[in-house]
C-alpha positions in Angstrom: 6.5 -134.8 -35.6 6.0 -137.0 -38.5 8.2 -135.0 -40.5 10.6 -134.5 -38.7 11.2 -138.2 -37.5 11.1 -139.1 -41.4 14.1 -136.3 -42.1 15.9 -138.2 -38.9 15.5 -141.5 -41.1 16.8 -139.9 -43.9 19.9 -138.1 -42.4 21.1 -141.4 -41.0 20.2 -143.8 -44.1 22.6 -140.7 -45.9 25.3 -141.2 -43.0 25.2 -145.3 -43.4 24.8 -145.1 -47.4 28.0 -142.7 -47.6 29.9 -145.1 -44.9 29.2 -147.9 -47.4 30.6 -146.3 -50.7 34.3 -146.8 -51.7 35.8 -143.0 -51.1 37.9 -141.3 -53.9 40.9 -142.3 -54.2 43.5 -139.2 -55.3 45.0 -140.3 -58.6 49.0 -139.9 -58.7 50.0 -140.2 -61.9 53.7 -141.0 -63.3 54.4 -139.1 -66.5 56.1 -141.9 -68.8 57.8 -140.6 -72.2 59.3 -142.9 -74.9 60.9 -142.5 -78.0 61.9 -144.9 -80.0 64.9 -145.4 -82.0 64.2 -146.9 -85.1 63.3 -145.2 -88.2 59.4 -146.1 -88.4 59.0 -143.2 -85.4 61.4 -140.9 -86.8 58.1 -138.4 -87.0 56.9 -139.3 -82.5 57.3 -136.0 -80.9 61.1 -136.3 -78.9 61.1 -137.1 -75.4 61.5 -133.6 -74.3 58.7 -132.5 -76.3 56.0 -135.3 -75.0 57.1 -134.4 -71.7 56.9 -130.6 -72.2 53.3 -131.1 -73.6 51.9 -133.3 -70.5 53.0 -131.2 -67.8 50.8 -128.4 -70.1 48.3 -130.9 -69.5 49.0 -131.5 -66.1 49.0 -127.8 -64.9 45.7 -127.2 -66.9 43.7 -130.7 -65.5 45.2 -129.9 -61.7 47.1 -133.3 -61.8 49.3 -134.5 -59.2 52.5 -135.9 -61.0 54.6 -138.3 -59.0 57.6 -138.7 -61.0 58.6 -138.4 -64.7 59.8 -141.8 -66.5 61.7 -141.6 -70.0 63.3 -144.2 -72.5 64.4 -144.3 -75.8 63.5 -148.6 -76.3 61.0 -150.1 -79.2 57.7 -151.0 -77.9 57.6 -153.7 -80.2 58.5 -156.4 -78.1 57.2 -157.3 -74.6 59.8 -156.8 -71.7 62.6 -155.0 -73.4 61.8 -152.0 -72.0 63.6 -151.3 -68.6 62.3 -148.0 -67.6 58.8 -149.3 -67.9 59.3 -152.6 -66.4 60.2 -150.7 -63.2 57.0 -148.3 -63.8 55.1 -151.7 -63.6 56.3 -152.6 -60.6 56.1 -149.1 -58.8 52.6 -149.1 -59.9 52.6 -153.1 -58.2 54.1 -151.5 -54.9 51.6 -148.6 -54.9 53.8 -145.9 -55.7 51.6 -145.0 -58.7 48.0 -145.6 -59.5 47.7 -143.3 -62.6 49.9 -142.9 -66.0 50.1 -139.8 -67.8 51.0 -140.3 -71.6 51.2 -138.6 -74.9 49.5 -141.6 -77.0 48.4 -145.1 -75.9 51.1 -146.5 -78.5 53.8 -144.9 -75.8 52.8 -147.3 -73.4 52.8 -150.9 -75.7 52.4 -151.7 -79.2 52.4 -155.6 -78.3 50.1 -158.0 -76.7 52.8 -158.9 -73.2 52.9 -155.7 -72.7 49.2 -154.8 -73.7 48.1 -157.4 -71.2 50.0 -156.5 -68.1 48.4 -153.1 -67.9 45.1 -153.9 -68.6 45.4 -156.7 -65.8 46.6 -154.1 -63.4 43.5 -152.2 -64.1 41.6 -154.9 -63.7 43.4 -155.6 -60.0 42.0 -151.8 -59.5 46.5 -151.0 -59.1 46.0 -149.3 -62.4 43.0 -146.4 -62.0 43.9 -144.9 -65.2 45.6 -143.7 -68.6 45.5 -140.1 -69.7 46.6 -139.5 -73.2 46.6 -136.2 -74.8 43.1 -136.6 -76.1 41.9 -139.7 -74.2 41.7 -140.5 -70.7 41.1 -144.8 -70.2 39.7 -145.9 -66.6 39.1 -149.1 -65.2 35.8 -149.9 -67.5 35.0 -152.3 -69.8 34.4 -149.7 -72.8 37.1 -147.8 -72.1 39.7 -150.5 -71.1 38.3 -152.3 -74.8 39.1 -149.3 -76.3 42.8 -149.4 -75.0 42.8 -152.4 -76.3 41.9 -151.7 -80.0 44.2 -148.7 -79.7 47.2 -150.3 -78.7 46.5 -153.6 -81.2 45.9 -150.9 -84.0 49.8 -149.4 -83.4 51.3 -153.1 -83.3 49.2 -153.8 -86.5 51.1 -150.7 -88.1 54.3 -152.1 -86.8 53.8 -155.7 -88.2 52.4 -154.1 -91.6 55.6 -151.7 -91.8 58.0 -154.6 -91.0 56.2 -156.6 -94.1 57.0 -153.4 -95.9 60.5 -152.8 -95.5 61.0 -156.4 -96.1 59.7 -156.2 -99.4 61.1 -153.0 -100.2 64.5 -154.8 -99.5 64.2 -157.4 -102.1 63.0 -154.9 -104.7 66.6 -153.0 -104.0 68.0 -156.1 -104.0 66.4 -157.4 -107.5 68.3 -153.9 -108.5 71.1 -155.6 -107.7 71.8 -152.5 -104.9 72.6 -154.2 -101.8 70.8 -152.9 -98.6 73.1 -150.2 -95.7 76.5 -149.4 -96.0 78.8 -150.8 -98.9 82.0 -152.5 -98.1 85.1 -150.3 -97.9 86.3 -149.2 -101.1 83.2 -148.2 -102.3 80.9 -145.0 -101.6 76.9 -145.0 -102.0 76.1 -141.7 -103.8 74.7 -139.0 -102.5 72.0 -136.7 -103.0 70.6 -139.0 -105.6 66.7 -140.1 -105.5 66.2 -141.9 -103.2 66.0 -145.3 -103.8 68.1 -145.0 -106.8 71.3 -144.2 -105.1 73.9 -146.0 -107.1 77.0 -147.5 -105.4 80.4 -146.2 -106.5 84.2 -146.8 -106.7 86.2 -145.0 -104.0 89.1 -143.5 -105.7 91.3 -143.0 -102.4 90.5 -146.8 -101.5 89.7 -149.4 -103.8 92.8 -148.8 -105.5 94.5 -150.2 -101.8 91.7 -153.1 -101.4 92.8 -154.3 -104.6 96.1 -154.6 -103.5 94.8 -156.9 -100.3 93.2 -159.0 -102.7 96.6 -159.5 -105.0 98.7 -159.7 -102.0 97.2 -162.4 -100.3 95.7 -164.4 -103.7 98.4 -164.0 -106.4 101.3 -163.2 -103.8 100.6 -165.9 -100.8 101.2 -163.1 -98.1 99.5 -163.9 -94.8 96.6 -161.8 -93.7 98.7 -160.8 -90.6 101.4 -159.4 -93.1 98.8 -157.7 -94.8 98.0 -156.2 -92.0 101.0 -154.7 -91.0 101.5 -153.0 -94.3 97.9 -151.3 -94.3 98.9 -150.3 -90.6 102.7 -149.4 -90.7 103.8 -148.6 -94.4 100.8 -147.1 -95.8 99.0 -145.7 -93.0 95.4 -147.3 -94.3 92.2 -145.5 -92.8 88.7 -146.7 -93.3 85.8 -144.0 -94.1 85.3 -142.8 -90.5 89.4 -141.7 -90.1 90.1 -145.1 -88.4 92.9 -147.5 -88.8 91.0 -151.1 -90.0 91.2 -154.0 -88.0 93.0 -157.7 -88.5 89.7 -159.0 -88.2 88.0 -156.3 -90.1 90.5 -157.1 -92.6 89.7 -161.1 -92.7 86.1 -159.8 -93.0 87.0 -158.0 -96.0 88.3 -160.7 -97.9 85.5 -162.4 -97.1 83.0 -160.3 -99.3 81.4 -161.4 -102.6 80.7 -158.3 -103.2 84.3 -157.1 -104.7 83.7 -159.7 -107.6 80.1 -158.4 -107.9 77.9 -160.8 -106.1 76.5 -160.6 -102.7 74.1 -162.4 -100.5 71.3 -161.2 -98.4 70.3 -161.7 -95.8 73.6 -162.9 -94.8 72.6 -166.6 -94.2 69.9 -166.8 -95.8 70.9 -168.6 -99.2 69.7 -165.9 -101.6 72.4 -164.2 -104.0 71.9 -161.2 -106.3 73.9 -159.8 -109.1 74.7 -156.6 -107.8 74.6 -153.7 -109.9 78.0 -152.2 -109.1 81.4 -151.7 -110.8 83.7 -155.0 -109.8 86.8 -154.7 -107.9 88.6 -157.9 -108.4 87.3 -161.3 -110.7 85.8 -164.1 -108.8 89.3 -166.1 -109.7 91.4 -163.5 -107.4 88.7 -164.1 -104.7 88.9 -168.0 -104.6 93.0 -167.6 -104.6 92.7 -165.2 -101.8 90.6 -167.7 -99.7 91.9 -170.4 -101.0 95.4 -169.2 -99.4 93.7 -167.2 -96.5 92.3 -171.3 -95.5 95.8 -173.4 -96.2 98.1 -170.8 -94.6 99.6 -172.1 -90.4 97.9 -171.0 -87.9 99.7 -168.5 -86.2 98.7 -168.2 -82.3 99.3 -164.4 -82.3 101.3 -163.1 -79.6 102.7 -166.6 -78.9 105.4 -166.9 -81.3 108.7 -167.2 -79.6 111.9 -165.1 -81.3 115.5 -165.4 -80.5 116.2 -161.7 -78.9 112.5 -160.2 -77.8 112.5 -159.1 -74.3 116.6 -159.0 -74.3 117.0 -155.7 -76.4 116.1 -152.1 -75.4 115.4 -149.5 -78.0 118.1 -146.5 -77.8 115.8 -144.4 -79.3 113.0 -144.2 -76.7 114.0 -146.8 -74.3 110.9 -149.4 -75.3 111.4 -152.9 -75.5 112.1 -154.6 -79.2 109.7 -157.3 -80.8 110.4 -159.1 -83.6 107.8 -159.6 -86.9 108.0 -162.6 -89.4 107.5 -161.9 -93.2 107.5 -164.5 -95.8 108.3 -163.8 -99.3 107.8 -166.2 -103.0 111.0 -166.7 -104.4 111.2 -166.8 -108.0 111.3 -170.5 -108.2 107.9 -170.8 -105.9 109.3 -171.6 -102.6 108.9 -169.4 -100.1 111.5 -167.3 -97.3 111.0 -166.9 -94.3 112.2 -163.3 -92.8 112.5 -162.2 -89.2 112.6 -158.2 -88.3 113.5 -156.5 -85.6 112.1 -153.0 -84.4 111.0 -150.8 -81.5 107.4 -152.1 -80.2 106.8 -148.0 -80.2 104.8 -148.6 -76.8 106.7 -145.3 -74.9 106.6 -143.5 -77.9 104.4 -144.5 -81.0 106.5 -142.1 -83.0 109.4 -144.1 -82.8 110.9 -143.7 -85.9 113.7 -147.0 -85.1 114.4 -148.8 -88.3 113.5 -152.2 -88.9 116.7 -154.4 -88.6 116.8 -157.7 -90.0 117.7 -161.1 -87.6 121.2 -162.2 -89.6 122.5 -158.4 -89.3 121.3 -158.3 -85.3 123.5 -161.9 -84.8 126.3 -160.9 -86.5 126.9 -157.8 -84.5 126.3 -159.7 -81.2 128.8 -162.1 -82.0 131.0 -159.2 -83.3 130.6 -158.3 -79.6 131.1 -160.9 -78.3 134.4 -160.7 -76.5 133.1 -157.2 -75.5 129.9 -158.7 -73.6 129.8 -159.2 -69.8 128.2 -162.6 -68.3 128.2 -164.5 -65.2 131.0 -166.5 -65.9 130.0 -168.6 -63.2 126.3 -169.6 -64.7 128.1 -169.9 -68.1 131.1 -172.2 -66.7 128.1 -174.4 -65.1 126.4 -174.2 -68.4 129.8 -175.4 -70.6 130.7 -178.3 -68.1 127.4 -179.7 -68.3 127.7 -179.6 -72.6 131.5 -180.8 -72.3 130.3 -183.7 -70.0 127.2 -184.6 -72.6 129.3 -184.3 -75.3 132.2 -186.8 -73.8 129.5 -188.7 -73.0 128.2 -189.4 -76.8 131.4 -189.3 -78.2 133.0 -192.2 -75.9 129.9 -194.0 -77.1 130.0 -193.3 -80.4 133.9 -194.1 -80.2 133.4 -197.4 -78.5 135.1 -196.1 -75.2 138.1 -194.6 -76.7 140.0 -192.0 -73.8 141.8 -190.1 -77.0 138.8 -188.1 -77.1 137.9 -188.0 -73.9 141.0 -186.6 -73.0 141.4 -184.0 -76.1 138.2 -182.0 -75.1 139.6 -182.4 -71.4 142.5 -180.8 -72.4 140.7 -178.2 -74.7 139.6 -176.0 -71.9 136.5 -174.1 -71.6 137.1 -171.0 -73.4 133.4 -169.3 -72.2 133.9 -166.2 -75.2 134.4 -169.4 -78.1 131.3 -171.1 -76.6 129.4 -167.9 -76.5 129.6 -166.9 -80.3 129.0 -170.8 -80.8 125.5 -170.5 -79.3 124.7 -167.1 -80.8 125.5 -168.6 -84.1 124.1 -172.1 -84.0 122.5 -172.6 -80.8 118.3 -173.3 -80.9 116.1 -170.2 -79.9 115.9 -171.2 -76.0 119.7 -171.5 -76.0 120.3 -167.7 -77.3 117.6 -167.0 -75.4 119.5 -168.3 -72.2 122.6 -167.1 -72.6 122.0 -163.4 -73.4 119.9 -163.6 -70.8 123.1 -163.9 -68.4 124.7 -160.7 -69.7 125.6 -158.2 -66.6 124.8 -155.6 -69.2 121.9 -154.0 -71.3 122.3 -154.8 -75.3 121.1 -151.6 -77.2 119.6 -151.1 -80.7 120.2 -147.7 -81.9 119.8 -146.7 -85.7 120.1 -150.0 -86.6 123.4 -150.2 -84.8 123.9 -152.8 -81.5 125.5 -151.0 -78.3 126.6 -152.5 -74.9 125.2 -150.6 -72.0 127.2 -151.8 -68.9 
């Protein structure tokens, strides 16, 4: 009886003891893969690979995996990684309580990020980390040796950024400057590396020469220059791709074509750079010096005399107008204005450029052949014949002779036409063509009337 009342104790101390204890709670884990894509992880297995590997794992430990999370974002810094921000908060709203991993570096390599997790382990949100070789739970040894892990990989990190910096200013002190070289040059390949010399490029230093010249010796404006690279020589940069107007401005910008350049941009310390010259440092200043002193031009603001008013006979796209400014011989300078097809129907447009004077005298050639509305046009001359009597009785004191003389003149609306087309200011051309009852057409360099 003794026994048996002793087992009874037992079995119901068991039942009360087991009540008591925290049951098991199933892990599901989130399988998170990252990849980074800077060049001190260029040897972390890909993102495929880690994920491949874990599910291996996964399969042969009977884990239950909830979802798969992947990112290619640096660890380095604490919140700039998306993906696991929003495995942070799943794990927060109970979706997770496990992550499965290929290294503890995958999940942070700096202290924000470090700290987060461990504080979700130690709110018991977090139950654990498995690694390929390591599994961390919610212990002080195990989370302290997360810790060391994880500060190890950011210790790495810091030393290899020290690194490369230093390895920069050696290249420097070479006088090589660090990443790409400026158009017109080429860095050589399949030398050693670290020795790769930077080298003339025949096809285009020969053209970024002429940018320098053009706009230093010459006094063309960096817009001008522009449309030549783009329209008359057809000017590509490395990649196949037509260069800028501000990539251009940044170009003649550069130390580097007299041989000096600066880095890091900014930063106040010039080398001697170790390459062949393009231009002298005398071109250079001219070339700023006249990029800094030329007007402003608001592009796409300018107003010319016929724009919008002309149709191309070629493809039927509108006309625009460029200014180019030539040196005289005596230093002053011209101004030019050209018209041609905007190519915007068809870019291979092949309408020749037509200079202003030539475009005028053709319209007023046509003049008698144009069709307005007389009506605008009669409103237009009585109110120029009335301010016109008006100055000159002024002028005149009063005196009716020629009042009466431009009365008697008539409005003759073909005379006051070629006037305007000929003299008139830009908004008076502008207004008057504007009144035509017919389309004006430039065709091979010819003007037609379109009624």
């Amino acid at each position: 009886m003794q026994q048996q009342a002793q087992l009874a104790t037992n079995v119901a101390y068991g039942q009360i003891r087991a009540n008591l204890e925290p049951q098991a709670v199933p892990l599901r884990y989130c399988l998170y893969a990252r990849k980074s894509t800077e060049e001190d992880e260029r040897q972390a297995l890909s993102i495929d690979s880690q994920i491949n590997e874990m599910i291996q794992l996964a399969q042969r430990d009977n884990l239950t995996i909830i979802d798969i999370k992947k990112e290619s974002h640096s660890a380095k810094s604490s919140g700039g990684r998306p993906v696991f921000n929003e495995l942070l908060t799943d794990i927060r709203l109970g979706k997770f309580n496990a992550i499965l991993t290929w290294a503890p570096d995958r999940v942070s390599r700096n202290a924000g990020d470090l700290g987060t997790v461990v504080d979700l382990m130690d709110q018991g949100l977090l139950k654990e980390i498995r690694t390929n070789g390591q599994v961390f739970k919610n212990s002080p040894n195990e989370k302290f040796l997360l810790m060391i892990l994880c500060s190890q990989a950011k210790l790495e990190n810091d030393n290899k950024g020290i690194n490369v910096k230093r390895g920069l200013r050696a290249k420097c002190d070479l006088g090589i400057r660090p990443g790409h070289c400026p158009l017109g040059y080429l860095n050589e390949k399949l030398a050693v590396r670290g020795k790769s010399r930077v080298l003339l490029d025949p096809e285009r230093a020969p053209i970024i020469k002429q940018v320098f010249e053009r706009v230093g010796n010459d006094a063309i404006s960096g817009r001008e220059v522009y449309r030549w690279l783009r329209d008359d020589i057809k000017f590509t940069t490395r990649t196949g791709k037509r260069l800028t107007l501000s990539g251009l401005y940044r170009l003649l910008g550069m130390t580097f074509y007299y041989g000096e350049f600066e880095f890091p941009t900014g930063s106040g310390n010039w080398y001697k750079g170790s390459h062949e010259p393009l231009i002298d440092k005398e071109l250079f200043e001219k070339a700023r010096t006249n990029l800094l002193s030329a007007p402003k031009e608001k592009y796409g603001l300018k107003e010319f005399q016929f724009t919008k008013l002309i149709k191309c006979g070629n493809c039927g796209g509108g006309i625009t107008a460029e200014e180019k400014i030539k040196r005289l011989s005596d230093g002053s300078l011209k101004k030019y204005v050209y018209y041609r097809c905007t190519r915007h129907i068809n870019t291979d447009c092949r309408e020749p450029f037509i200079r202003e004077e030539e475009l005028i005298n053709q319209i007023v050639a046509m003049a008698d052949k144009l069709e307005f509305k007389d009506k605008v046009i009669q409103d237009k001359i009585s109110e120029e014949i009335k301010r016109f009597s008006m100055m000159a009785s002024a002028i005149s004191g009063g005196d009716l002779n020629i009042k009466s003389k431009i009365k008697e003149k008539g409005a003759d609306i073909k005379a006051y036409i070629r006037y305007v087309l000929e003299h008139g200011k830009i908004g008076e051309k502008r207004e008057i063509l504007g009144n035509l009852n017919s389309k004006i057409i430039l065709e091979n360099k010819k003007i037609t009337i379109n009624n």
